[in-house]
C-alpha positions as CSV (number, residue, x, y, z in Angstrom):
1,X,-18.1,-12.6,17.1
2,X,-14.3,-12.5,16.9
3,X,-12.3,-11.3,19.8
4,X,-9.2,-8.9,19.8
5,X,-6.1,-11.2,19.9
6,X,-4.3,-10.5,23.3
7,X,-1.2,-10.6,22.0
8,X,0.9,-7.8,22.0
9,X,3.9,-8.6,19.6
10,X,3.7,-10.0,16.5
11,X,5.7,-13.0,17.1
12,X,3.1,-14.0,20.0
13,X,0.1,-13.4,17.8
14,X,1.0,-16.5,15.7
15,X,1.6,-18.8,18.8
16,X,-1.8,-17.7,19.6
17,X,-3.7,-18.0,16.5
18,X,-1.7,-21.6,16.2
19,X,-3.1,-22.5,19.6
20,X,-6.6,-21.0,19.5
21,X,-7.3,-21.9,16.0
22,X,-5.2,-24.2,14.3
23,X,-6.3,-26.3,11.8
24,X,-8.0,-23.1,10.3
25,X,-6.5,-22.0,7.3
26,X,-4.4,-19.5,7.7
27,X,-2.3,-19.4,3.9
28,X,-2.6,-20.6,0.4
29,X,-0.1,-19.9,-2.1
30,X,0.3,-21.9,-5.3
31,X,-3.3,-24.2,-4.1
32,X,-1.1,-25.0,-1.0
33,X,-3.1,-24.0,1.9
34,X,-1.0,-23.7,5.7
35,X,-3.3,-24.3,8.9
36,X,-2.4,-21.7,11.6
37,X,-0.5,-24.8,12.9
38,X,1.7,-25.4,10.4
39,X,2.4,-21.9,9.9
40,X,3.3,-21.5,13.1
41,X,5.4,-24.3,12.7
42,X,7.2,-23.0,9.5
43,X,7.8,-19.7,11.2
44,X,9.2,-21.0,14.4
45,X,11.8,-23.9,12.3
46,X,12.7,-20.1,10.2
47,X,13.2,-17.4,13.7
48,X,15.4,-20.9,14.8
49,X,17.7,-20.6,11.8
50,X,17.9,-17.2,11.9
51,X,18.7,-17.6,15.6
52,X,21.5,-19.9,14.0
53,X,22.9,-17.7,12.0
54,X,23.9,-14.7,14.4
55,X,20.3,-12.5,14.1
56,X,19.1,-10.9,17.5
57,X,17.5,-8.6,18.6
58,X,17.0,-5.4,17.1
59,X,19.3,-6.6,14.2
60,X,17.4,-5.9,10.5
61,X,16.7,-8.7,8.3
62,X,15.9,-7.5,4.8
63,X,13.4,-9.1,2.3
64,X,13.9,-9.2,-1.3
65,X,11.3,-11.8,-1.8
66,X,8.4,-12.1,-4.4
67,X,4.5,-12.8,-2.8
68,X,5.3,-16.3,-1.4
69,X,4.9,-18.4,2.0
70,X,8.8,-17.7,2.4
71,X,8.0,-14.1,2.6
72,X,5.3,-14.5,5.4
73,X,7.3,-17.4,7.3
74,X,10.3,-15.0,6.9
75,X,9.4,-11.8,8.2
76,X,7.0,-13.5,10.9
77,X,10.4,-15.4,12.2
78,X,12.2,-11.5,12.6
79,X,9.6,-10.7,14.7
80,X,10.2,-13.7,17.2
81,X,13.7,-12.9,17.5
82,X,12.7,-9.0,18.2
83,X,14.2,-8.2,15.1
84,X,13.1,-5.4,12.2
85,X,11.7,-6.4,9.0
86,X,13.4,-4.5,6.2
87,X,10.5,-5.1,3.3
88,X,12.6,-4.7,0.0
89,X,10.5,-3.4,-3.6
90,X,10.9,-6.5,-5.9
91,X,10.4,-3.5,-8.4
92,X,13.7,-1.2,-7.3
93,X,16.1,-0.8,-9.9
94,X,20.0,-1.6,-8.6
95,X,20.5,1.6,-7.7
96,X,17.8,1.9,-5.8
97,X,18.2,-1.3,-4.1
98,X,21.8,-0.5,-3.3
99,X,20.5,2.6,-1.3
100,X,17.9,1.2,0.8
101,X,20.0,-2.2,1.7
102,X,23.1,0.3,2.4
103,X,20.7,3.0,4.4
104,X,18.6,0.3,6.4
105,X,22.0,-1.7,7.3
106,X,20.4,-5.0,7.1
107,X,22.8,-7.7,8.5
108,X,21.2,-10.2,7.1
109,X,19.1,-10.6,3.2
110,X,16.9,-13.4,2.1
111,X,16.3,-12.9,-1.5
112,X,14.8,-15.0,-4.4
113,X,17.0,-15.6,-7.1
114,X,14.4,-14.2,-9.8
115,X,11.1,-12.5,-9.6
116,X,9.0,-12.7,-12.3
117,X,11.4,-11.0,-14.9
118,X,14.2,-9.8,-12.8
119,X,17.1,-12.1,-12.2
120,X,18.0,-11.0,-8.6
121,X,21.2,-12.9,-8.8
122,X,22.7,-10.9,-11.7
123,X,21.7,-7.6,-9.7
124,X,23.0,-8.5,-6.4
125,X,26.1,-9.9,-8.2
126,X,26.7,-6.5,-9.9
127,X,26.6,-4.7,-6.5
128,X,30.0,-6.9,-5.5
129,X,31.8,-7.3,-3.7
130,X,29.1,-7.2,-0.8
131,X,31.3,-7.0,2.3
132,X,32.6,-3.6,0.7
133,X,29.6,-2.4,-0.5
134,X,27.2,-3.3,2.8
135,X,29.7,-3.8,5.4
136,X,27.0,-4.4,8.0
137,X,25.6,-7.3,5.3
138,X,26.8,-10.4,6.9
139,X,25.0,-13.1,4.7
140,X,22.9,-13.4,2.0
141,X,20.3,-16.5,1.5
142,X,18.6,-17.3,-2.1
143,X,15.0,-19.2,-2.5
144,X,15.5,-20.6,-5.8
145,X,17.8,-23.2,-7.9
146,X,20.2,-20.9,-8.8
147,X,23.3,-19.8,-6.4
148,X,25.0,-17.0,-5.9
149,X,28.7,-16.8,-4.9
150,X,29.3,-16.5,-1.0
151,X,25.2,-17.0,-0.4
152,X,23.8,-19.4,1.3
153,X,21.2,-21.8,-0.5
154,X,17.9,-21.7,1.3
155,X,17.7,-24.8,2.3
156,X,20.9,-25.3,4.2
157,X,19.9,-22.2,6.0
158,X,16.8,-23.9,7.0
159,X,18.5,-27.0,8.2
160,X,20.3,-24.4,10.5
161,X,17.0,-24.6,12.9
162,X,18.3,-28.0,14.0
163,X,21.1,-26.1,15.8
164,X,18.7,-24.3,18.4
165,X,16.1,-25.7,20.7
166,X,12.1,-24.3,20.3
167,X,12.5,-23.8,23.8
168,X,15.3,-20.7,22.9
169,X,13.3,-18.9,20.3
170,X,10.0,-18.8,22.3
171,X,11.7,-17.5,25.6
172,X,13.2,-14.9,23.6
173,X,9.3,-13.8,21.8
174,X,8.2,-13.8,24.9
175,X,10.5,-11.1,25.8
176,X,10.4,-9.0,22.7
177,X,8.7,-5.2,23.6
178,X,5.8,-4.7,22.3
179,X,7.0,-1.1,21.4
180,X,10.4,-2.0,19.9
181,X,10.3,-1.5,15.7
182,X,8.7,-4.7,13.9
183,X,8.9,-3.0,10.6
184,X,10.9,-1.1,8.4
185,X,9.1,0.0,5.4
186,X,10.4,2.8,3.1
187,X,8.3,5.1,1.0
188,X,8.3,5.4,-2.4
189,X,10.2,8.5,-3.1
190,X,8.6,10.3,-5.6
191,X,10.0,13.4,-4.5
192,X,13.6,12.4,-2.7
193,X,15.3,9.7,-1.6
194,X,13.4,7.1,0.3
195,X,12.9,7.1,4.4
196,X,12.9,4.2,6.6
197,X,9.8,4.5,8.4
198,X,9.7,2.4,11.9
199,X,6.8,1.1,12.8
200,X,6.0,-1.2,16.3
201,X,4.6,-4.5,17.0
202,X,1.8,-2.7,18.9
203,X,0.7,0.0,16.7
204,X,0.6,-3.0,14.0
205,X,-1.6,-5.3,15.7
206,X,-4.0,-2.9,17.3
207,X,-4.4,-0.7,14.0
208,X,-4.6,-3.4,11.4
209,X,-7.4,-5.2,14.2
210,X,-9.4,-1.8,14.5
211,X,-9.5,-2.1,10.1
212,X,-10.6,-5.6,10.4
213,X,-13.3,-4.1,12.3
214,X,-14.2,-1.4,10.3
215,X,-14.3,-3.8,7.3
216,X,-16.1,-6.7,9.0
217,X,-13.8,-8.9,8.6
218,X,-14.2,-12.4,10.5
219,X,-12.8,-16.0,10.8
220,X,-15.6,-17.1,7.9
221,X,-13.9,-14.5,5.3
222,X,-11.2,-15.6,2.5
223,X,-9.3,-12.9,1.6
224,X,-7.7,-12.5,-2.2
225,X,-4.6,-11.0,-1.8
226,X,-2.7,-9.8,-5.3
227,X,-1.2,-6.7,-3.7
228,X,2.6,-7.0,-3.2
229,X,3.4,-7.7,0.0
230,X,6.8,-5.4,0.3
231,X,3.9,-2.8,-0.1
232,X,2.9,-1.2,3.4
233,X,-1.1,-2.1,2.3
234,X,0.0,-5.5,1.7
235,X,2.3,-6.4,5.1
236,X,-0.1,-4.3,7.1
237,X,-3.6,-4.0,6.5
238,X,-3.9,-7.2,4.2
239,X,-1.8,-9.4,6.0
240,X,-2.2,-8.7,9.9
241,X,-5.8,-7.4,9.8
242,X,-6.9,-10.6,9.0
243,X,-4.5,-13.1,10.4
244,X,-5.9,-10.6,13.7
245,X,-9.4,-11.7,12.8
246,X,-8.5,-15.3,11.9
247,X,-9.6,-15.2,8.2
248,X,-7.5,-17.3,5.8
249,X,-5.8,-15.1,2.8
250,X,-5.7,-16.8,-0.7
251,X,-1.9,-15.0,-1.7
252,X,-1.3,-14.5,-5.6
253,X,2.6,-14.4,-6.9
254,X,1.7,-11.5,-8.8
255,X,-1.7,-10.1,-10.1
256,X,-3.5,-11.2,-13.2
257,X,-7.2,-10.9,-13.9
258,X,-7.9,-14.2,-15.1
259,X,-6.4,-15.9,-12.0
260,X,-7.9,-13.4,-10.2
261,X,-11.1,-14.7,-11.2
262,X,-10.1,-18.4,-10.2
263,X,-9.1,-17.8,-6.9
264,X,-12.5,-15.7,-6.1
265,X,-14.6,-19.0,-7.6
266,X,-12.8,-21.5,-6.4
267,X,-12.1,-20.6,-3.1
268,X,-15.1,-18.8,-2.5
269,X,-13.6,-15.4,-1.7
270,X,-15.4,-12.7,0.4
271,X,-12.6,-10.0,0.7
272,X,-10.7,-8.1,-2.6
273,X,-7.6,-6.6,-1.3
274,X,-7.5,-4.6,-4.5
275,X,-6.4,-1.1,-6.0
276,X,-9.0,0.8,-8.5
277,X,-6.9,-1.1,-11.7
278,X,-7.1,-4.5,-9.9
279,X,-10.6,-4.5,-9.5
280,X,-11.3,-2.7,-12.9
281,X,-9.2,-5.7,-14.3
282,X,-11.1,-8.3,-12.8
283,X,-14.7,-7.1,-13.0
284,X,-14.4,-5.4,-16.4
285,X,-12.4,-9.4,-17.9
286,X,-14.5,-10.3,-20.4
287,X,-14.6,-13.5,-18.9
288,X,-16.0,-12.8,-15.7
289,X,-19.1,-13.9,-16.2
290,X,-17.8,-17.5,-16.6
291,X,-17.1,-17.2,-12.8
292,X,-19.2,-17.3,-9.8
293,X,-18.2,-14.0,-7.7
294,X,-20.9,-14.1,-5.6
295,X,-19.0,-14.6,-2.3
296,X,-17.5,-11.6,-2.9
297,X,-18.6,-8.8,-0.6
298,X,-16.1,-6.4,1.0
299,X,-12.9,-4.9,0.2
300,X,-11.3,-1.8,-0.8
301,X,-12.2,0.2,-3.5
302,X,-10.1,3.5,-3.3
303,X,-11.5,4.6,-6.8
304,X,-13.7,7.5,-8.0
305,X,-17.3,8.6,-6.8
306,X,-18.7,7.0,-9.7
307,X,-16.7,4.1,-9.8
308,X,-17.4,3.2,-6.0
309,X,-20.9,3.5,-6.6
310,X,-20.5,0.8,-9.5
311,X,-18.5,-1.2,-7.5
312,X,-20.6,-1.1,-4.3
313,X,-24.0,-1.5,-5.9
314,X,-22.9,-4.1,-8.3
315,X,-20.2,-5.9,-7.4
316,X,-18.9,-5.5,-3.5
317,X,-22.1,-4.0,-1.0
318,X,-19.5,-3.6,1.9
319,X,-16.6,-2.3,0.1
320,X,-15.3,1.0,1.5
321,X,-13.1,4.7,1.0
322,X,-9.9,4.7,3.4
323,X,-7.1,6.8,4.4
324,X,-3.7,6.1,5.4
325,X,-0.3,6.4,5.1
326,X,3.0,4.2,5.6
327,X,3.7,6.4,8.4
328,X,-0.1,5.6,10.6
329,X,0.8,1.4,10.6
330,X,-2.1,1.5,7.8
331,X,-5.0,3.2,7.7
332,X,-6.1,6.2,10.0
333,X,-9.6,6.6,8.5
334,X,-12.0,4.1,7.3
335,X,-15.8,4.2,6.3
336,X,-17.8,0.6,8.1
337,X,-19.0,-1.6,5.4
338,X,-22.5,-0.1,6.9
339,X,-22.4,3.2,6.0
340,X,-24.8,4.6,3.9
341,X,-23.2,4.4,-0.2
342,X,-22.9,8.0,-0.7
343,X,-20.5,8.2,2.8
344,X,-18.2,5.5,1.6
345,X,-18.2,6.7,-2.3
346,X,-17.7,9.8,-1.4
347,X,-15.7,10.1,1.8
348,X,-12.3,8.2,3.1
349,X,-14.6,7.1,6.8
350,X,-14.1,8.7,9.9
351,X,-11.2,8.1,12.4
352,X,-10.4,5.0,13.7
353,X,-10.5,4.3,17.7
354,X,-6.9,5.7,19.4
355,X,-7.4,8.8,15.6
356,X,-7.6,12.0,15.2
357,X,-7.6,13.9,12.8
358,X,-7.9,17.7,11.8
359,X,-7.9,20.2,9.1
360,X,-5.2,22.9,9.2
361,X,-4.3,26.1,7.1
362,X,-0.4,25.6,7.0
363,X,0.4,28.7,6.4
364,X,-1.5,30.6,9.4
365,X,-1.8,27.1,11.5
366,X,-5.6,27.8,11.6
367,X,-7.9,24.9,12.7
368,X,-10.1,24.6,9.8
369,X,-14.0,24.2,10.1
370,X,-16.6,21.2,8.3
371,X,-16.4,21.8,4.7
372,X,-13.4,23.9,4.5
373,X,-10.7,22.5,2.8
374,X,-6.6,22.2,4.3
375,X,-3.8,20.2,5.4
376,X,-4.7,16.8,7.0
377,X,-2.7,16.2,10.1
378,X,-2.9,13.0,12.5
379,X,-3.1,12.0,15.7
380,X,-3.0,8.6,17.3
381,X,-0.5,5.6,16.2
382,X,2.1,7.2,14.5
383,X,5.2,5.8,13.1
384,X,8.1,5.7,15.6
385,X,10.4,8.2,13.3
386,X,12.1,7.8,10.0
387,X,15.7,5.8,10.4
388,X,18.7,7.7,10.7
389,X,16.4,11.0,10.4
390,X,15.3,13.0,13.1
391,X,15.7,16.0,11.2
392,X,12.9,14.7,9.0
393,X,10.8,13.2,11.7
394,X,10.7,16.6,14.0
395,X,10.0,18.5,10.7
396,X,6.8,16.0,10.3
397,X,4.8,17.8,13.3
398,X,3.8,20.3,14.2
399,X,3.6,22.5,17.7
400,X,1.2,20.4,18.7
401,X,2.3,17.1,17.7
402,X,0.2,17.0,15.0
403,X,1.7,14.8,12.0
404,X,1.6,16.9,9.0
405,X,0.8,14.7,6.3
406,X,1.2,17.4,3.3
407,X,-2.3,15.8,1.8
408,X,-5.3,18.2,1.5
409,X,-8.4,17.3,2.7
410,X,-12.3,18.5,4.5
411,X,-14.0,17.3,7.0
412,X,-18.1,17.1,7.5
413,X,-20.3,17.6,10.5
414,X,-20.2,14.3,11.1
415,X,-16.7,13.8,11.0
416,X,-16.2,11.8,7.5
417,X,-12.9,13.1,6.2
418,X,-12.6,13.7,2.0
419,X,-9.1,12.9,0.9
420,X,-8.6,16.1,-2.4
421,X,-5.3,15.6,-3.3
422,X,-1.4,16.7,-2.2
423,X,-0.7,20.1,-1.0
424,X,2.7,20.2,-3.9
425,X,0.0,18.9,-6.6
426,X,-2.3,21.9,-5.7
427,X,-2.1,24.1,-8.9
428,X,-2.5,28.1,-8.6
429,X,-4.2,29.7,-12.0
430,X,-4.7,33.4,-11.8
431,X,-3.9,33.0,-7.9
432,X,-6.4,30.6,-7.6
433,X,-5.9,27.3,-6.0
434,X,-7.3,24.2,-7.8
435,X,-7.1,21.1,-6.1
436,X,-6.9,18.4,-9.2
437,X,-8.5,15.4,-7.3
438,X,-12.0,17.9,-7.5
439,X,-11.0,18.4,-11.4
440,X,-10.7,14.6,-12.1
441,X,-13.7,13.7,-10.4
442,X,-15.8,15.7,-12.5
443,X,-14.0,14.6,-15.5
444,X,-14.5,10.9,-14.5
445,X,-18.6,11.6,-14.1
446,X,-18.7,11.7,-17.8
447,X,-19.7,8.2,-19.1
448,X,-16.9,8.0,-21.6
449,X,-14.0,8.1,-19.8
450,X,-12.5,5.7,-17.5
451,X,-9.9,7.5,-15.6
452,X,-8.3,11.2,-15.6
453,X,-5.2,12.9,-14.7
454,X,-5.1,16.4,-13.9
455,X,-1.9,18.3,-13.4
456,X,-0.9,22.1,-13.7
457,X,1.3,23.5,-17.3
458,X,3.5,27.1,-16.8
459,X,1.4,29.8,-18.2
460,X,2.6,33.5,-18.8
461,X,-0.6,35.2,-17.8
462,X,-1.9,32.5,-15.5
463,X,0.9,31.3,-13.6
464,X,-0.6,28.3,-14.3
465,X,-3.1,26.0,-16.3
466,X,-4.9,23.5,-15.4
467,X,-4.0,20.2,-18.2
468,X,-6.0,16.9,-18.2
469,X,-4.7,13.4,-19.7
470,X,-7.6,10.9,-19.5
471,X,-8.1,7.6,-20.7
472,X,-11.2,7.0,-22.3
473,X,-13.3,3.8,-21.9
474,X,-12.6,1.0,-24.4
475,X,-15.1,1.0,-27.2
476,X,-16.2,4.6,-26.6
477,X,-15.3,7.8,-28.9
478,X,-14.3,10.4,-27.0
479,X,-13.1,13.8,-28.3
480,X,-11.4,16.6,-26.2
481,X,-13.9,19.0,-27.4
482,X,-16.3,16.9,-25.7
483,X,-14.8,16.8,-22.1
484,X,-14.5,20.9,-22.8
485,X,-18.1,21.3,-23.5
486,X,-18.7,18.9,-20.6
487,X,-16.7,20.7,-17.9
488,X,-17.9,23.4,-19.0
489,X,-21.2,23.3,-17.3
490,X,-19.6,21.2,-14.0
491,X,-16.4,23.3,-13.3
492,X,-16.0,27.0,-12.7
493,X,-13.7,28.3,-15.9
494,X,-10.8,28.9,-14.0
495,X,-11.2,25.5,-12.9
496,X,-11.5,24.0,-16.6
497,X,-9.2,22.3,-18.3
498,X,-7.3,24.4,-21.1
499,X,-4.9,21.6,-22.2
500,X,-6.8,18.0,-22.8
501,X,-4.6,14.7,-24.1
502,X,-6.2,11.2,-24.8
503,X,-3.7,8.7,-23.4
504,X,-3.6,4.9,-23.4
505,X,-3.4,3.0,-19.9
506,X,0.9,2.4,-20.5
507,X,1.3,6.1,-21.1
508,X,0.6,7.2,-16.9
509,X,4.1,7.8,-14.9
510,X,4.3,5.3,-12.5
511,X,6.0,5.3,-8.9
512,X,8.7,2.3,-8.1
513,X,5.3,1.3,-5.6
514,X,3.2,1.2,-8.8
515,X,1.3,4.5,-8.1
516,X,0.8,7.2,-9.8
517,X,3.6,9.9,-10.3
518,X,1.7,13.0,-9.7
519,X,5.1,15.2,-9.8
520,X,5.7,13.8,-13.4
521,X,2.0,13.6,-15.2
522,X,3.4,16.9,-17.0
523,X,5.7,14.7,-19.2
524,X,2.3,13.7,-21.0
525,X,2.0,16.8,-22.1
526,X,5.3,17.2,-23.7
527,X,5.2,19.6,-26.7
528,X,2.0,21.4,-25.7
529,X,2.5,25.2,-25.8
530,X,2.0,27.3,-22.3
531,X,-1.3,28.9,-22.2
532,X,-2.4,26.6,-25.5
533,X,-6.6,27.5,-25.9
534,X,-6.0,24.3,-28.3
535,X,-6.5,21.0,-26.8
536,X,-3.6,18.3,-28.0
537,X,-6.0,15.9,-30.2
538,X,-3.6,13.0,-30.3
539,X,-4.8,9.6,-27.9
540,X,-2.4,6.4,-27.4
């Protein structure tokens, strides 16, 4: 059985995994696999030429790279020097990238020169002249062919390791505190401008280590990783949970279904770090049976009840429901890969070790009982604040210093906690409240539809009504009169949708983070009368 790493920075957990375990592997990208050794070694050459070029500690080094070794090797390096990791979206638009580079004041970005379709250098070159724009921005290094004016070409950068002994960059990791801010990740901002939330080196290892546990993972695992790493569930819970457990991660540029299927064959993969579309993509592929996905045993599957169940009983018998936020270094909750299928289909686990968690009434502050539904709010390995924000971060707690996480939720007698949805989603018909998670889930039992939305439309008698978009299964024929007369024996009627629209999978709002927009799944319903009895019959 593995043992906890004692290493309490994140710098010092490579040097141990590189001297405990090195010629395991550690990282394939491209069919290139890096030994813990040679990781190590590509991280420590990378914190030398940062050294080189003027980054110490506390100093922010932002990110604007697509899933590649440079990424890991880069943001491992910061954390040698006891510097902050500014992880940058790939998918920001120039605006939004010009916010979070000028708000984190990064000194120093390494960028690609293109991602996928973006061409990074014709963005950053728009936002010119730099020293005026991010006067804290002292230089800017490209991964790629192409150059940008004033930046530095990646590998000159690199050669810049020449320039300062190994001997300098590990005496300064060893001094790095293990409670000084690894990680600067910002939300997705559906609802206001993004916040820089701070997270440490020892909330990182010790959470992402307790989730490895939870999910079983072990040096014998491979883990497919498509997720974007800029994405807190990517640099956290997919990349230090298992580098804590010594399993080796099989890293994809950027996910597809068919590769997908490759990497799970060919490398024998035993872990999906996956969303409910990525492993719908890659389990419903009409190719998969061409591939052996046998190894395949755990991961996340984050979908509905029903879904779980197929997933779990078909496909992954360790997957499991979790919980988490940006703000709790990864997850807070998380079912084990043994609990019974109807806890981890239906529930998001119990709390971690160092967790708590309770339900709250947030307008009388009430500690709710088992089976009552409120506000989640946390206890345990919180974020350190937001940057630049007290304001915000006292406003996230409560009295009792209780993180008020604004998501509605019920706990059991046992303690399994039930994630329902977000407290600004909660719809009010009749001066009712509806929670749409319970809504959809119904919705999603029926065996014609593959995934549903459920938001609230303006009503004059109501106040409001509750709307559904769903997507129906490919192949099937699906009417709105049918999910009507379906829900109408599953829901109470104030509970029932009064407004139903067929969509297509390119028709659900989206979040910069690839999520869905909740605050914006009424633009489906564009046109649709308040208080229509009429379902709109159109599909995508």
């Amino acid at each position: 059985m593995v043992t906890k790493p004692d290493s309490k920075t994140l710098g010092a957990l490579i040097e141990e995994l590189a001297a405990t375990v090195p010629d395991r592997p550690a990282l394939t990208f491209r069919h290139r696999t890096k030994t813990y050794r040679a990781l190590r070694d590509d991280v420590l050459a990378a914190a030398r030429a940062l050294h080189a070029s003027g980054v110490r500690k506390g100093d922010r080094v932002g990110l604007l790279l697509g899933n590649s070794f440079e990424w890991v090797v880069m943001n491992f390096a910061v954390q040698y020097l006891g510097g902050t990791m500014v992880a940058l979206n790939s998918w920001y638009t120039s605006g939004e990238l010009a916010y979070v580079i000028e708000h984190s004041d990064v000194s120093l970005l390494v960028m690609h020169d293109r991602i996928l379709k973006t061409d990074y250098i014709e963005m950053i070159s728009g936002l010119a002249p730099l020293d005026k724009t991010f006067p804290l921005l002292r230089e800017v290094v490209v991964v790629g062919p192409r150059a940008l004016e004033g930046a530095v070409p990646w590998q000159t950068f690199i050669a810049r390791a020449e320039e300062v002994s190994e001997a300098e960059v590990l005496a300064i990791c060893a001094t790095v505190d293990p409670d000084s801010i690894a990680y600067q990740l910002y939300t997705s901002g559906s609802t206001a401008r993004p916040k820089g939330v701070m997270l440490t080196h020892r909330n990182l290892i010790d959470n992402t280590w307790e989730i490895g546990v939870r999910m079983h993972f072990g040096p014998q695992d491979v883990v497919y990783m498509p997720l974007s790493l800029f994405w807190g569930m990517g640099c956290m819970n997919m990349l230090i949970g298992p580098f804590s457990h010594r399993s080796h991660i099989v890293l994809q540029e950027q996910f597809d279904a068919t590769e997908g299927l490759e990497i799970i064959d060919r490398y024998g993969a035993t872990i999906l770090a996956g969303t409910p579309n990525i492993i719908h993509a890659v389990f419903q592929h009409p190719r998969a049976g061409e591939y052996d996905l046998s190894t395949l045993t755990k991961g996340t599957s984050l979908a509905s009840p029903e879904a779980s169940r197929e997933i779990i009983e078909n496909i992954m018998p360790y997957g499991v429901h979790c919980y988490g936020l940006t703000e709790t270094h990864g997850f807070a909750t998380v079912n084990d890969g043994n609990d019974p299928i109807e806890r981890r289909c239906t529930t998001e686990g119990r709390p971690m070790p160092g967790w708590e968690v309770r339900i709250v009434d947030p307008e009388t502050e009430t500690i709710l009982g088992p089976g009552e539904m409120g506000e989640i709010r946390l206890r345990g390995r919180m974020m350190a604040g937001y940057y630049k924000n007290p304001e915000a971060t006292a406003a996230s707690y409560d009295a009792e210093g209780w993180f008020k996480t604004g998501d509605l939720g019920v706990l059991d007698e046992e303690g399994y906690l039930s994630f329902r949805g977000r407290f600004k989603e909660m719809l009010k018909t009749g001066g009712i409240n509806v929670a749409p998670i319970e809504v959809e889930e119904v919705i999603m039992t029926h065996p014609d539809v593959e995934e549903a939305f459920v938001t609230g439309l303006p009503d004059e008698v109501q106040g409001e009504i509750v709307a559904a978009a769903i997507i129906p299964r490919a192949g099937r024929s699906l009417t709105p009169d049918d999910i009507r007369a379906f829900c109408a024996t599953r829901l109470a009627k104030y509970k029932q949708p009064r407004v139903i629209k067929l969509i297509g999978h390119g028709d659900v709002p989206l979040t910069t983070t690839r999520k869905v927009h909740r605050l914006r799944l009424h633009s489906l319903f564009t046109g649709a009368e308040p208080g229509a009895k009429e379902e709109i019959r159109s599909a995508s």
